[in-house]
C-alpha positions in Angstrom: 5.0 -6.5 -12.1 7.4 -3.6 -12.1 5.3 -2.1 -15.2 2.1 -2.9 -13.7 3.3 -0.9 -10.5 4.4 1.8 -12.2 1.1 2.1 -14.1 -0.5 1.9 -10.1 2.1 4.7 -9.7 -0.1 7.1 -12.6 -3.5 6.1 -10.7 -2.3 6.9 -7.7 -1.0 10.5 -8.6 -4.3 11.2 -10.5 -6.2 10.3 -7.4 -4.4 13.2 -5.5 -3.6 15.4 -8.2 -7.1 17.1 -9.9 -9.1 14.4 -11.8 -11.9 15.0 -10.1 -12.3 19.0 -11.8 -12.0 17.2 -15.2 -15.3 16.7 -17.4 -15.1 13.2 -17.7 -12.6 10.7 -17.2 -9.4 11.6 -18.9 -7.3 10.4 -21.8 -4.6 8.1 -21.4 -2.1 9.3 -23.3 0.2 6.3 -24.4 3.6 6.3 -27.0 2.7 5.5 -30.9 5.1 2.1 -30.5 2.8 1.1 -27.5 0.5 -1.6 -28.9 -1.2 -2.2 -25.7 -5.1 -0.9 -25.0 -6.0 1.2 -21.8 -8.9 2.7 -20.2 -9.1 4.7 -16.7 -12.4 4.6 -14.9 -13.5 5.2 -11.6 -16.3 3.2 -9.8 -19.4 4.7 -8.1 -17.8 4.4 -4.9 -14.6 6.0 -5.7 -12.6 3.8 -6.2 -10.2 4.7 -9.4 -8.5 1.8 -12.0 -6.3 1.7 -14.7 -7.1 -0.9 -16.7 -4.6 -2.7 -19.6 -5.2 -4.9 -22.0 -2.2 -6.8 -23.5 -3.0 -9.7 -25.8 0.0 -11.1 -25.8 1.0 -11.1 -21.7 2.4 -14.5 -20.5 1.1 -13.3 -16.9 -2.2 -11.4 -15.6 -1.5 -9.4 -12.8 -3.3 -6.4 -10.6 -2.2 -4.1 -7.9 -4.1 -2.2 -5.6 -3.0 0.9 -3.3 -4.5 2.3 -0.5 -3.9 6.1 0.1 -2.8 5.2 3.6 0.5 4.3 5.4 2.7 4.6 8.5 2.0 8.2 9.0 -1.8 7.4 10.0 -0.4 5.6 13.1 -1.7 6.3 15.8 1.0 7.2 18.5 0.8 4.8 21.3 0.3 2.4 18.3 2.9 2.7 16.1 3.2 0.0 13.1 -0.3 -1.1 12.7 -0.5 0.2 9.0 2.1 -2.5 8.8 0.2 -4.8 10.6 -2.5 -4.7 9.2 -0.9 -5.5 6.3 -0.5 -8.3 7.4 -3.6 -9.2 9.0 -5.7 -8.9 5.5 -4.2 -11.7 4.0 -5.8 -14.3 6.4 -9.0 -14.8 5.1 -12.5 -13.3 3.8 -16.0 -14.0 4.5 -16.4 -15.3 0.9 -12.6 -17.1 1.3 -12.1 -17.7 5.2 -9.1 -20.2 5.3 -6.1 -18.3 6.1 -3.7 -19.7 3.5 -5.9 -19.7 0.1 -5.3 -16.9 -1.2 -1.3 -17.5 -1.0 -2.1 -21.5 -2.3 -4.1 -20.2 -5.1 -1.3 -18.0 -6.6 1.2 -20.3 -6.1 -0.4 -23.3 -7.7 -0.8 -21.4 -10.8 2.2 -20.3 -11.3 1.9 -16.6 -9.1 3.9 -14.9 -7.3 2.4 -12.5 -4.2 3.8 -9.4 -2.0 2.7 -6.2 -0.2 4.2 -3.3 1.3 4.2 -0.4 3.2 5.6 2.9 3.2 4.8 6.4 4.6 1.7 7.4 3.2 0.3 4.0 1.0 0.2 0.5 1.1 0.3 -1.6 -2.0 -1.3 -4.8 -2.6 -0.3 -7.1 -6.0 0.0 -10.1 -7.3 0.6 -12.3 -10.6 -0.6 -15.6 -12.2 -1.4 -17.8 -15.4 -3.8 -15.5 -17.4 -6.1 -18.6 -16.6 -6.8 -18.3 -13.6 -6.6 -14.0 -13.3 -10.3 -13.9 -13.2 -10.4 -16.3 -10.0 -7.2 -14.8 -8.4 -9.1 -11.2 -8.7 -12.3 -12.4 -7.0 -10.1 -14.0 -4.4 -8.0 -10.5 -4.3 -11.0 -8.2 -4.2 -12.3 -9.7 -1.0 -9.4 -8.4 0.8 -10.7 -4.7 0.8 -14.6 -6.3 0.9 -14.6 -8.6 3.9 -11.6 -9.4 5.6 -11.7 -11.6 8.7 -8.9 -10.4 10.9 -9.3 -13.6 12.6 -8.3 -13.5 16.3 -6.4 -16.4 16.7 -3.3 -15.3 14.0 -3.3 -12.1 15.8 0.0 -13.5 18.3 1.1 -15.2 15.0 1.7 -11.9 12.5 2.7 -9.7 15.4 5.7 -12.0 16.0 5.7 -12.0 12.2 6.2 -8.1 12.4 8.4 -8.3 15.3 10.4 -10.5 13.4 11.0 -8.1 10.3 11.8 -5.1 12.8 14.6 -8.2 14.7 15.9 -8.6 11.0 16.2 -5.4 10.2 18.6 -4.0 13.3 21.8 -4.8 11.2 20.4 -3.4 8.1 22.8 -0.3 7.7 20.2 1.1 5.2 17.6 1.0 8.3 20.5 2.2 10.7 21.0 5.6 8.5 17.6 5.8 8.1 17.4 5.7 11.9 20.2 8.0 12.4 18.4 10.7 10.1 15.0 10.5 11.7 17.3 11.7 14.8 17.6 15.2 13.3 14.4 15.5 12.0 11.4 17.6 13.9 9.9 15.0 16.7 6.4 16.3 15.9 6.7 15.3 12.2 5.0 11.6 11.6 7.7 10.3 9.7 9.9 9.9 12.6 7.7 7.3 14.3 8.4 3.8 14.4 6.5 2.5 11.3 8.0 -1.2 11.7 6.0 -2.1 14.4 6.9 -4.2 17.5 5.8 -6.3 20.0 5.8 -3.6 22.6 4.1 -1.6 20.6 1.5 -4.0 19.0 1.0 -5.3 22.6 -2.6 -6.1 24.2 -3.4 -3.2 26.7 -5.7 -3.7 29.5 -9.1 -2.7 27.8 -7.1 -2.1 24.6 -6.1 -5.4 22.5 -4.2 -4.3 19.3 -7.2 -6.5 17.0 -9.7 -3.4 18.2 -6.9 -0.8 17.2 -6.4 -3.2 14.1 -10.4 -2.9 13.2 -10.7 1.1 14.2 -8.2 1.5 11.7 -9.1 0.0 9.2 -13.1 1.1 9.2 -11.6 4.7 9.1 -9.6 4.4 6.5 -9.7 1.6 4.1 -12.2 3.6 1.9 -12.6 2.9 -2.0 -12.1 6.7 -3.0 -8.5 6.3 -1.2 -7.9 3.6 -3.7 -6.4 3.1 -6.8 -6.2 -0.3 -9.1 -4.2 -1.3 -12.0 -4.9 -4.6 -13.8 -3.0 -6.2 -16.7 -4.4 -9.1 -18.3 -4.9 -10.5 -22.3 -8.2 -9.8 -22.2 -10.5 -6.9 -23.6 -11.4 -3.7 -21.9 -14.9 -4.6 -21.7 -14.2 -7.4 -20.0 -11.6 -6.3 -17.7 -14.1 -2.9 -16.6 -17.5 -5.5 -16.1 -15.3 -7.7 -14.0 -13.4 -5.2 -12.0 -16.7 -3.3 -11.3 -18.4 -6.4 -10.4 -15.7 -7.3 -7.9 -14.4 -3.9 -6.6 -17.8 -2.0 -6.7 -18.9 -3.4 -2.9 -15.4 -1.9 -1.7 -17.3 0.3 1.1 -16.6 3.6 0.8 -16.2 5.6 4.3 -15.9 9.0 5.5 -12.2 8.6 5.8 -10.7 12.0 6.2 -7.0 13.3 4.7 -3.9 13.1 7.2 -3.1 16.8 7.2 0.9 17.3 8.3 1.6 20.7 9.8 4.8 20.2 11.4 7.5 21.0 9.1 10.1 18.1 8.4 13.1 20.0 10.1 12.3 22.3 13.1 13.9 26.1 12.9 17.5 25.6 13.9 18.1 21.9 12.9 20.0 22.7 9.8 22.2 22.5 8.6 23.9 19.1 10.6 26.4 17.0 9.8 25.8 12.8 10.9 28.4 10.6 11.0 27.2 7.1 11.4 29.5 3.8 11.7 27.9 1.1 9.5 28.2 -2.8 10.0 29.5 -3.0 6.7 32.9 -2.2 5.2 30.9 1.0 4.0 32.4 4.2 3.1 29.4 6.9 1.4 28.9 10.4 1.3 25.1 11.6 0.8 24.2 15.1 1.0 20.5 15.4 1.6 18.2 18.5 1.3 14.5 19.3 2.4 11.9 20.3 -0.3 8.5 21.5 -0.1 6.2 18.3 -1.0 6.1 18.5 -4.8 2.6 16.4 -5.4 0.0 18.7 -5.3 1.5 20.5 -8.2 2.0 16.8 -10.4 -0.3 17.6 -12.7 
């Protein structure tokens, strides 16, 4: 799964990064001792995929990433990128019971996660080559149809509120913390991406499943996703499935998340932190701003 994610990585860079000047679709350029076959393509509605074939994979696998993350929060909402998260897994229209999808993989020999961070949030999973075919139709319905049902809305925000609980001792989180302290308040990445339940809370004429649904109709788009898929099977296969599958990912008028505010306000720097850690910790990091590096990848 770590290879598979860091082929996602590739997709995701090419999706922000100039593909769409090129021609045609480019080249993957592999190493002369890689045996494996690839092909990138991207759908009519946007949606961009790196596709692998590997004949001799013990495991079929597929990741998706969605060119959103914490930093689309809205403010008196804080975490529901991270909620939602959550929230797609509990059924589809074409897959409505809440647990199937996480059955599914497990009985054949899968393993499932998600995740997210500032700016994306990945979805991937693995299984018995077998049953990849199944696992993807199950998978693609995620970013199709979800439900959002309302009655596991109490459920995954305690769910949320419990990872934020767990996290409180987590001297990783703490420094993290400590750091967003000296950053500029106007920048998004000093918000509270975890998500609690203050601020997932029902407001009067405001319950967090509308904010949940807003969200996710304005930005959940296929041309702000990327796919990567591994599996023992041909190209030709692998691009009439996933085109079949991921083709009816709407694509929406979802717009870019354009950050003004610089990360460190004039006069901030140079500090110094010192922070006492739960641990029997004793580190030295000396951190430095740069310019965001990404739109000159390529």
């Amino acid at each position: 799964m770590s290879r598979l994610l860091a082929l996602l990585f590739v997709v995701v860079l090419s999706g922000c990064s100039g593909f769409e000047d090129l021609a045609g679709p480019p080249e993957v350029v592999k190493s002369p001792n890689d045996p494996l076959d690839y092909r990138y393509l991207e759908l009519d509605n946007g949606l961009k995929a790196l596709l692998v074939s590997d004949p001799q994979a013990d495991k079929a696998a597929a990741a998706l990433d969605v060119f959103v993350g914490s930093a689309y929060d809205p403010l008196d909402r804080q975490g529901l990128a991270h909620f939602l998260e959550h929230m797609l897994f509990l059924g589809t229209d074409k897959y409505p019971d809440s647990g199937e999808y996480q059955a599914f993989i497990s009985e054949h020999g899968g393993r499932h996660n998600a995740y997210t961070s500032f700016r994306h949030t990945n979805y991937f999973f693995d299984i018995d080559p077998v049953y990849f075919d199944e696992g993807l139709d199950r998978f693609s319905r995620f970013f199709v149809a979800p439900l959002f049902n309302k009655e596991y809305v109490e459920r995954e925000k305690h769910a949320v509120h419990s990872e934020y609980q767990a996290r409180i001792k987590n001297d990783s989180r703490r420094q993290w913390e400590v750091l967003q302290q000296f950053m500029n308040p106007s920048h998004p990445v000093t918000t509270f991406s975890v998500g609690s339940l203050e601020t997932l809370a029902d407001r009067p004429g405001a319950p967090v499943r509308e904010a949940l649904l807003d969200f996710y109709e304005a930005y959940y788009s296929a041309d702000r996703m990327a796919l990567a898929v591994v599996a023992p099977a041909s190209l030709d296969v692998l691009e009439a499935r996933v085109r079949e599958l991921f083709g009816p990912v709407p694509r929406r008028s979802a717009a870019e998340l354009d950050i003004a505010a610089p990360l460190f306000a004039p006069g901030q720097l140079p500090a110094v932190a010192k922070i006492e850690p739960v641990k029997e910790l004793r580190e030295l990091a000396l951190i430095f701003p740069v310019a965001d590096e990404l739109p000159l990848y390529r």
